[in-house]
ROPA-121664 format. One record per residue (C-alpha): residue number from 1; residue in one letter; x negated, y, z. Coordinates in Angstrom, 3 decimals. Layout:
<vodrens>
<NUM A <X Y Z>>
...
</vodrens>
This chain:
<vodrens>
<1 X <-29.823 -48.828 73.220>>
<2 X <-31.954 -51.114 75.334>>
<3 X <-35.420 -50.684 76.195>>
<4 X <-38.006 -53.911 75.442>>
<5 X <-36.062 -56.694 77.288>>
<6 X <-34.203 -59.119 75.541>>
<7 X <-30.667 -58.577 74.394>>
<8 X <-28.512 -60.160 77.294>>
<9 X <-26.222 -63.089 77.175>>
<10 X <-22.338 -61.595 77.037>>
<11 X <-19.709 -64.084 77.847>>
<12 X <-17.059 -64.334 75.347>>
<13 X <-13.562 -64.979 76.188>>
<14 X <-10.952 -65.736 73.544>>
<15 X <-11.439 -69.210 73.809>>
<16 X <-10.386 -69.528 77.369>>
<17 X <-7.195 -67.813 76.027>>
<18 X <-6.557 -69.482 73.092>>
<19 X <-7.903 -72.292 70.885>>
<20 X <-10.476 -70.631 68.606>>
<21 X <-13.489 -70.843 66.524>>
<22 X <-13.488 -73.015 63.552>>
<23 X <-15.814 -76.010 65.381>>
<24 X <-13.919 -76.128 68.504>>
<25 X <-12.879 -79.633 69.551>>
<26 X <-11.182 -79.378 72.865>>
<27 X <-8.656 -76.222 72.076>>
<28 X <-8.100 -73.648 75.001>>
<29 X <-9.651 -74.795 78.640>>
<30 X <-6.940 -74.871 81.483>>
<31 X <-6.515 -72.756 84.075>>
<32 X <-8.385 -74.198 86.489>>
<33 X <-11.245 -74.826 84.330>>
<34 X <-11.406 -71.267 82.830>>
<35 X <-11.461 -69.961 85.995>>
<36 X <-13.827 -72.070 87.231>>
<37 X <-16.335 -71.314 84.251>>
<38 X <-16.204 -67.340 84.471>>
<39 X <-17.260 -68.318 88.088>>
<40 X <-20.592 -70.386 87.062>>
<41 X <-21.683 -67.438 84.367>>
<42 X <-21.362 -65.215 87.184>>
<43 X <-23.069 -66.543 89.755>>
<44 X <-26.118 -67.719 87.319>>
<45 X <-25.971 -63.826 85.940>>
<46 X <-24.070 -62.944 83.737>>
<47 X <-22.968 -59.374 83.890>>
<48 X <-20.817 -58.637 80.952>>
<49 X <-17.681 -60.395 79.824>>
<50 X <-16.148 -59.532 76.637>>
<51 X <-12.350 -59.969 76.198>>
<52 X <-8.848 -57.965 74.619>>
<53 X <-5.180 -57.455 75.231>>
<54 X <-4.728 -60.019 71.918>>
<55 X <-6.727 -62.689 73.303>>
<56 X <-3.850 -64.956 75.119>>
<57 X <-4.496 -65.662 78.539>>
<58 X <-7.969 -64.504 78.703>>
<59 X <-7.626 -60.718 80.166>>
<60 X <-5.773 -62.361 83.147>>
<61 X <-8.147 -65.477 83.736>>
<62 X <-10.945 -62.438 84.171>>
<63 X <-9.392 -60.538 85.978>>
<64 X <-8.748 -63.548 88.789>>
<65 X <-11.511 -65.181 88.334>>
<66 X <-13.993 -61.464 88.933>>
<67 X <-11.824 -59.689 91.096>>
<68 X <-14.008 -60.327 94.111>>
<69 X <-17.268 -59.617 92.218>>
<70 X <-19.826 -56.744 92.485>>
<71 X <-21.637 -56.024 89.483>>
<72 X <-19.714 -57.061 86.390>>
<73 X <-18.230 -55.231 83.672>>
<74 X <-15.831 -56.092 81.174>>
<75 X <-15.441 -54.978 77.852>>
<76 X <-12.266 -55.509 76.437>>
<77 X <-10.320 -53.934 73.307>>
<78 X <-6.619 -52.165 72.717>>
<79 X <-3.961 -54.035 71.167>>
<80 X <-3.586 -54.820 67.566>>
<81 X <-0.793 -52.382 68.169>>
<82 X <1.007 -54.843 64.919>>
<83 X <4.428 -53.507 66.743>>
<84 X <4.140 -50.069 65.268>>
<85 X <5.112 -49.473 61.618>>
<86 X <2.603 -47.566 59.616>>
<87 X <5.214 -44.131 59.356>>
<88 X <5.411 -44.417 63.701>>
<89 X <6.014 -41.304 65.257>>
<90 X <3.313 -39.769 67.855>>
<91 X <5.398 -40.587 70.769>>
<92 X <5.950 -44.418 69.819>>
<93 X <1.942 -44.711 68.638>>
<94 X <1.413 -42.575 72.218>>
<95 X <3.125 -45.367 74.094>>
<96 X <2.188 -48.117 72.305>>
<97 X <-1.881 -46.914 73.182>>
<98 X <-0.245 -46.411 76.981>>
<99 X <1.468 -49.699 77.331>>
<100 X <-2.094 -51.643 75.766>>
<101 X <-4.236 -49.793 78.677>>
<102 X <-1.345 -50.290 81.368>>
<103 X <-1.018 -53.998 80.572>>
<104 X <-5.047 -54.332 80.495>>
<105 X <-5.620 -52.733 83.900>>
<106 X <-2.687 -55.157 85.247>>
<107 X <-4.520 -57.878 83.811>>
<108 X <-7.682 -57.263 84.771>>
<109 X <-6.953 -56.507 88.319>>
<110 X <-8.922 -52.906 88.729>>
<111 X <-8.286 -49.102 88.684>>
<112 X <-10.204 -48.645 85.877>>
<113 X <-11.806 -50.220 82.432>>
<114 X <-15.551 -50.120 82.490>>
<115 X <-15.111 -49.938 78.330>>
<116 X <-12.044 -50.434 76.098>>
<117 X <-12.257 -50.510 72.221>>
<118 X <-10.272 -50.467 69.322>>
<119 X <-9.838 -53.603 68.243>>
<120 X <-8.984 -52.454 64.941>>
<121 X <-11.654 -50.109 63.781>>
<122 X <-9.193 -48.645 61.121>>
<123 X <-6.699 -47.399 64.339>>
<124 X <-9.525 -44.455 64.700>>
<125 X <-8.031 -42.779 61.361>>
<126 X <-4.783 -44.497 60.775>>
<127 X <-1.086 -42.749 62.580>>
<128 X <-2.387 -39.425 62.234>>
<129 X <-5.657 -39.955 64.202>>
<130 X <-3.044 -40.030 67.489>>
<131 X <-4.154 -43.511 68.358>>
<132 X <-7.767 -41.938 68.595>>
<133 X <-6.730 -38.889 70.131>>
<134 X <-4.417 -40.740 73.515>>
<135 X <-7.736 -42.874 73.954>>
<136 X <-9.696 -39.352 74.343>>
<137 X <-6.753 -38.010 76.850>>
<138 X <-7.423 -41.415 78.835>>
<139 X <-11.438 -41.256 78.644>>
<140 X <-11.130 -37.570 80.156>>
<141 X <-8.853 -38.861 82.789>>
<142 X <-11.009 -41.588 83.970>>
<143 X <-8.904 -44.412 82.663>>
<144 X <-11.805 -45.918 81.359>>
<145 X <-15.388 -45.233 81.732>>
<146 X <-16.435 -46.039 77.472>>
<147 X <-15.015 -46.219 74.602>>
<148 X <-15.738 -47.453 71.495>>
<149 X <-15.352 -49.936 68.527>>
<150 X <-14.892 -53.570 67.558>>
<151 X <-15.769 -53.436 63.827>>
<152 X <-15.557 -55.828 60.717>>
<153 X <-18.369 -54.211 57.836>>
<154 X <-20.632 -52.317 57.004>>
<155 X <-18.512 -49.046 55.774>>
<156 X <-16.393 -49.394 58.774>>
<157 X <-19.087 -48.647 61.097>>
<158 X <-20.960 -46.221 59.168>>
<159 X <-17.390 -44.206 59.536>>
<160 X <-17.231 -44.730 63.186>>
<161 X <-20.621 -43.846 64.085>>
<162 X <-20.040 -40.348 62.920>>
<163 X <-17.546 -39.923 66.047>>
<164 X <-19.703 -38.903 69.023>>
<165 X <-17.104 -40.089 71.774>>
<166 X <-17.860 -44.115 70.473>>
<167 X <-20.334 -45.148 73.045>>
<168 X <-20.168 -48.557 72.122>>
<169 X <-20.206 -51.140 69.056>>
<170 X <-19.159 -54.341 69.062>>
<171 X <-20.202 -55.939 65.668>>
<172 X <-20.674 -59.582 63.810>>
<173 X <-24.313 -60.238 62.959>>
<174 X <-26.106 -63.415 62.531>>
<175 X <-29.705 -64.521 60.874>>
<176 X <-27.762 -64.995 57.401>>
<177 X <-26.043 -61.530 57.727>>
<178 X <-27.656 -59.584 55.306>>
<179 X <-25.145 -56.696 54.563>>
<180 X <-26.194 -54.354 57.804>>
<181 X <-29.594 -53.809 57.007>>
<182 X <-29.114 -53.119 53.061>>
<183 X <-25.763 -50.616 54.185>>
<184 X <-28.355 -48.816 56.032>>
<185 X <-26.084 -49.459 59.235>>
<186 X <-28.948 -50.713 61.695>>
<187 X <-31.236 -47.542 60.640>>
<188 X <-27.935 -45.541 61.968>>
<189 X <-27.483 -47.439 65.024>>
<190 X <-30.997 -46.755 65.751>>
<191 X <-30.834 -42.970 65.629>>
<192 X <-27.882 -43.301 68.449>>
<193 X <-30.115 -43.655 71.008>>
<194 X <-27.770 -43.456 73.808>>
<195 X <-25.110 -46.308 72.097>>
<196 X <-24.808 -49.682 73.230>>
<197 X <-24.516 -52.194 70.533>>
<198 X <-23.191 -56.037 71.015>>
<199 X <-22.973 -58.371 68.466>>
<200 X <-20.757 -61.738 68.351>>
<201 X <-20.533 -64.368 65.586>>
<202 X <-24.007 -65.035 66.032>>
<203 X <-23.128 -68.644 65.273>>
<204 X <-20.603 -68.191 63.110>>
<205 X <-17.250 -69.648 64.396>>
<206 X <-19.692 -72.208 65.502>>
<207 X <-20.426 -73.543 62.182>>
<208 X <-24.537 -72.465 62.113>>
<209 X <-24.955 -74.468 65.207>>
<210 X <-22.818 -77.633 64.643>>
<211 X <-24.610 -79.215 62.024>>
<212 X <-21.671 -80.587 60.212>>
<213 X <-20.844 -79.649 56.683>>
<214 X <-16.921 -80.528 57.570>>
<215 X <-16.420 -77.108 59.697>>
<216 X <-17.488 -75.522 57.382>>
<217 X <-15.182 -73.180 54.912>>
<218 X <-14.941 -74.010 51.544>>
<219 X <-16.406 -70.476 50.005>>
<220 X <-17.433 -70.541 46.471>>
<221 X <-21.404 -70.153 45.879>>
<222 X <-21.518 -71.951 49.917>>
<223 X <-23.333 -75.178 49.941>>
<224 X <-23.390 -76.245 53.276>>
<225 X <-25.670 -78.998 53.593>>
<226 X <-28.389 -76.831 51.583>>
<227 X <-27.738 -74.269 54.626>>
<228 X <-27.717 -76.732 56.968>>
<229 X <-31.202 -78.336 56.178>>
<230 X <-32.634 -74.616 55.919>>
<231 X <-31.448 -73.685 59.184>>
<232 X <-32.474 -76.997 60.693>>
<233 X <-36.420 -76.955 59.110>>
<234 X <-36.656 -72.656 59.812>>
<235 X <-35.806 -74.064 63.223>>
<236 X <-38.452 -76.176 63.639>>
<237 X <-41.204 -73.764 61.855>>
<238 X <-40.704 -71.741 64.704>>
<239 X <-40.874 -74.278 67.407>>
<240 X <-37.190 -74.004 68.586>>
<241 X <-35.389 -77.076 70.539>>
<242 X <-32.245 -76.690 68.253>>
<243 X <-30.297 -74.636 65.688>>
<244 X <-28.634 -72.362 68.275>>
<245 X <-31.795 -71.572 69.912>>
<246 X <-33.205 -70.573 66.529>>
<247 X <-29.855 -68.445 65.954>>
<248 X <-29.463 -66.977 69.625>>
<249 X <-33.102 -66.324 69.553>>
<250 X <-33.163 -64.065 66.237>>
<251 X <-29.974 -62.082 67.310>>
<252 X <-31.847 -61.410 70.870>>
<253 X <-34.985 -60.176 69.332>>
<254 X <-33.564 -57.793 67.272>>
<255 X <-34.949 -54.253 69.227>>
<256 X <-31.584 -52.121 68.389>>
<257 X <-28.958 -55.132 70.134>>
<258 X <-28.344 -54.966 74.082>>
<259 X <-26.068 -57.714 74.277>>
<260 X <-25.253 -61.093 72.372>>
<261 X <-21.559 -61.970 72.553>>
<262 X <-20.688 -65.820 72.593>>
<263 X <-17.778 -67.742 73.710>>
<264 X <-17.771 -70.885 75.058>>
<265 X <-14.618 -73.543 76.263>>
<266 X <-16.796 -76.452 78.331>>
<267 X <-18.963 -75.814 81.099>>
<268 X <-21.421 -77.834 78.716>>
<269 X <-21.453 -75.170 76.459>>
<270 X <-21.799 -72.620 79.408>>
<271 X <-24.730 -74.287 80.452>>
<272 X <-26.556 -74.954 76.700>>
<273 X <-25.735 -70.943 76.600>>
<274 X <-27.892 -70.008 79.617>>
<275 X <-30.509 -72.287 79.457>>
<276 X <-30.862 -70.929 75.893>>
<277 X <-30.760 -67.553 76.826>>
<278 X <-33.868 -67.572 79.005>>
<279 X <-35.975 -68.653 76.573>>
<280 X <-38.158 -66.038 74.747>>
<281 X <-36.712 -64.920 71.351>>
<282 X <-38.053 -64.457 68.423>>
<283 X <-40.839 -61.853 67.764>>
<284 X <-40.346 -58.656 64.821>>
<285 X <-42.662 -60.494 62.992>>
<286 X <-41.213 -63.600 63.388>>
<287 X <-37.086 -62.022 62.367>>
<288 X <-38.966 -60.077 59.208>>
<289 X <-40.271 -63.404 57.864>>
<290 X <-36.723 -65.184 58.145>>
<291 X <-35.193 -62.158 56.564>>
<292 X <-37.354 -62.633 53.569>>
<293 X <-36.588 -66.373 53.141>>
<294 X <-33.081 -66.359 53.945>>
<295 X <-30.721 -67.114 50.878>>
<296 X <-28.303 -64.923 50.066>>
<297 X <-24.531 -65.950 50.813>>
<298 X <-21.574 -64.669 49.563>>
<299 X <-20.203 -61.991 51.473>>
<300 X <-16.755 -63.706 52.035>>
<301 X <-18.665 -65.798 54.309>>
<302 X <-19.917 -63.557 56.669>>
<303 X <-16.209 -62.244 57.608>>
<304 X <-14.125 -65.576 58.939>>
<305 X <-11.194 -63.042 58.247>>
<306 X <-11.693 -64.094 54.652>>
<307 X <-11.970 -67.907 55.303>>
<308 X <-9.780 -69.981 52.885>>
<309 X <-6.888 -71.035 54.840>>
</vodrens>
């Protein structure tokens, strides 16, 4: 857990190897471009980049565009492993983990992962616990330096927080996410002193930044102009220059995240991102009054997963 600096900036990569998030307009940068973005984030700072085996193109763009570079790490997660079927024996679910970390390596062009998780948080006690158990062999061997867990909810990560070999959490949190603190999940995360938590969908898919009711999913008890307008005027109580300042800011100034995942597919964004992430985030004070104001939305949607089609 980090000390009293600001949760840092991440980079997020599944856009540059697909087209995803529910606002995005110009679908999956090219080559060129990709490569040419991981290349500004570095050189203005950025440290961490944040990608997986089932993101496309993205594990290979890093992996060119960083191989030269001192000083970064990349987090990236184990295949859905959706090729196994759920009675697999322990030598296919063995191979299946091997042929994930092989493929990653490959991609990413080094001799080791800095930090691989499970991209499926359910994988830690599904097959017989074996997918769990290779990752353990691989950790002792040096294969990768962390390991840990991309989760969904609340009761998935109280489960995986029990484990003491999960170093790391990647989780979704955002200033309208109230289920984490009433699970009791952040009071756990805070007695791991030693765990490194990031968190992504701090806007969303995009759609708590965009300002436009039309991205938005159509989830019963959701009315997104209402939302809109309260993020928009809690914005400008506390003196920020836009609704993604006001959400980046909350999500850094909360004392138990070290990093803030977000994905970007312009150099635009890229640059919004960083100039935004140097400015101060919000106080204790300041997150404890927006938690107490903040309407409560449906659950369904605070997990995209669960987005109407």
């Amino acid at each position: 857990m980090r000390d009293a600096r600001p949760a840092e900036l991440v980079l997020g990569s599944v856009q540059l190897g697909l087209a995803y998030g529910a606002a995005n307009r110009t679908g999956m940068p090219s080559h060129g471009a990709a490569l040419k973005l991981v290349h500004r984030a570095a050189d203005a700072g950025i440290t961490k980049f944040d990608t997986a085996r089932a993101y496309g193109e993205s594990e290979s763009r890093l992996g060119e565009a960083l191989e030269a570079r001192k000083g970064v790490r990349t987090v990236t997660k184990l295949s859905p492993l959706s090729e196994l079927a759920p009675d697999a024996p322990r030598e296919d679910v063995r191979e299946a983990v091997d042929r994930s970390i092989w493929a990653s390596l490959l991609a990413l062009r080094c001799a080791k992962l800095d930090c691989l998780l499970l991209h499926r948080a359910a994988h830690m006690f599904t097959f017989h616990g074996w997918v769990w158990e290779r990752l353990i062999e691989h950790l002792e061997q040096g294969t990768m330096l962390a390991l840990g867990v991309s989760v969904q909810t609340p009761d998935e990560t109280l489960s995986v927080l029990d484990c003491p070999d999960v170093s790391h959490i990647q989780m979704p949190f955002n200033l309208l996410d109230w289920r984490w603190r009433e699970s009791g999940v952040i009071a756990r995360i805070r007695e791991r002193a030693h765990l490194t938590v990031h968190a992504r969908s701090v806007f969303l898919q995009g759609i708590l930044a965009a300002g436009d009711a039309k991205v938005w999913p159509r989830v019963e008890g959701v009315n997104a102009p209402d939302l809109i307008d309260f993020l928009s005027e809690l914005a400008r109580r506390f003196d920020r220059i836009s609704t993604a300042d006001f959400c980046l800011a909350y999500v850094r100034g909360q004392d138990w995240i070290d990093g803030v995942v977000v994905g970007m597919e312009t150099e635009e964004q890229l640059e919004t991102n960083l100039r935004l992430s140097t400015r101060r985030p919000l106080s204790p004070a300041d997150c404890a009054e927006i938690e107490g104001c903040a309407p409560r939305v449906p659950a369904q949607l605070l997990n995209p997963a669960e987005w109407p089609k």
